[in-house]
C-alpha positions as a Python dict, from the first residue, in 0.01 Angstrom:
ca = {
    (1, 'X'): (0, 0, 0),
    (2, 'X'): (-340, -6, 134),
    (3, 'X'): (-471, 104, 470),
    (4, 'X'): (-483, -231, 633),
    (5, 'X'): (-97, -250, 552),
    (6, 'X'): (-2, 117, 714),
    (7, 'X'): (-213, 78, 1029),
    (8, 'X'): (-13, -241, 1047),
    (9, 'X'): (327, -90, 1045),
    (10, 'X'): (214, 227, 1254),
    (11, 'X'): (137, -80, 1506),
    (12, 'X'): (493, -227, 1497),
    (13, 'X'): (603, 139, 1498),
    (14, 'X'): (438, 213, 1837),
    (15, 'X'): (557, -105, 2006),
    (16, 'X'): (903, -54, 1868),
    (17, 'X'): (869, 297, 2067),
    (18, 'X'): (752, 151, 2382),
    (19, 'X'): (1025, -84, 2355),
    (20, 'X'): (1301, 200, 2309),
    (21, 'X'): (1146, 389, 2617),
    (22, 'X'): (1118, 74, 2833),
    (23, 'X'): (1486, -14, 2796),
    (24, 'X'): (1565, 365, 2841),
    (25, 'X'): (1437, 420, 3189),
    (26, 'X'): (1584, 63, 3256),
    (27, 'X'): (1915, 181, 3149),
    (28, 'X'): (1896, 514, 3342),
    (29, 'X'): (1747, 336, 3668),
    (30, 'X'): (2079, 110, 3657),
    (31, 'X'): (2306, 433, 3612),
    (32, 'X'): (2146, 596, 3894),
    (33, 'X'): (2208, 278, 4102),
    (34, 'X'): (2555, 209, 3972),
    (35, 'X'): (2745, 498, 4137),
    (36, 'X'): (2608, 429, 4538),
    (37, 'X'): (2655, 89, 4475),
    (38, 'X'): (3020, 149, 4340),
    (39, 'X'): (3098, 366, 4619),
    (40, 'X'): (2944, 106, 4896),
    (41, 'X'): (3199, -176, 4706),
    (42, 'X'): (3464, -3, 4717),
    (43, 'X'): (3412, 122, 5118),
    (44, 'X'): (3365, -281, 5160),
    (45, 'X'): (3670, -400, 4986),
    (46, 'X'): (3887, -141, 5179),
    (47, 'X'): (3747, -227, 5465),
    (48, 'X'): (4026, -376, 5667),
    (49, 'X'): (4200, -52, 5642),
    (50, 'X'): (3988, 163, 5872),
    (51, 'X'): (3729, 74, 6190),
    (52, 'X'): (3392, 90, 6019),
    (53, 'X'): (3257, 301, 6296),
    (54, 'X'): (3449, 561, 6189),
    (55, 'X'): (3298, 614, 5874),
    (56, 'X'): (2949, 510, 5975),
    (57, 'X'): (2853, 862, 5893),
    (58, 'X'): (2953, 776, 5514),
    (59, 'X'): (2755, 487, 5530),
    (60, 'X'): (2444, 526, 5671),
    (61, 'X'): (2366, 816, 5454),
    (62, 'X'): (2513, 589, 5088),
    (63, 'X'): (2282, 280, 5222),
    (64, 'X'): (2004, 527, 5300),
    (65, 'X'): (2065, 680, 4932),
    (66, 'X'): (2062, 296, 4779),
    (67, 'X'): (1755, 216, 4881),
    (68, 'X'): (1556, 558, 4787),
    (69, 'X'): (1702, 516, 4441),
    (70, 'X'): (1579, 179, 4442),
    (71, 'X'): (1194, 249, 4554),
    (72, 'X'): (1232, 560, 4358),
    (73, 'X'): (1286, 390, 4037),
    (74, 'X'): (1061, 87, 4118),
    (75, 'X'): (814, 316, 4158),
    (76, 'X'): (858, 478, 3876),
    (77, 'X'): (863, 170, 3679),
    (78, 'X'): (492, 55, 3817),
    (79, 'X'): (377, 365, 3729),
    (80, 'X'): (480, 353, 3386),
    (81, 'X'): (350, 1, 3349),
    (82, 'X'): (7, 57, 3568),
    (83, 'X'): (-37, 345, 3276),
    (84, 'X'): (-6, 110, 2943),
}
């Protein structure tokens, strides 16, 4: 094998990498996101069981959590990309 031939596979190598990392903050971004969102489903589906302004103080705070996990992590995200 020759050098042309390595620095070609330590090429693929290194996108193969960034791939793996990509699709790792993607899948911890939608864990982060999945339990306020499941919680928020699950207050809306039981719903007509209780007068939503008696739980406003659970919800204001779980939508208020929502969307800093969802500017956190799409900032994040630019970051990492604004950086390759």
């Amino acid at each position: 094998m020759d050098k042309t031939d390595q620095i070609a596979i330590n090429e693929v190598q290194l996108i193969l990498a960034e791939k793996r990392t990509a699709l790792a903050l993607m899948r911890t971004g939608i864990a982060v996101l999945a339990l306020p969102l499941t919680v928020m489903s699950f207050l809306i589906a039981t719903s007509k069981y209780y007068n939503i302004f008696h739980i406003l103080h659970f919800l204001i705070p779980l939508a208020l959590l929502i969307v800093f996990f969802a500017c956190f992590w799409g900032a994040i995200y630019l970051l990492i990309q604004y950086a390759k």
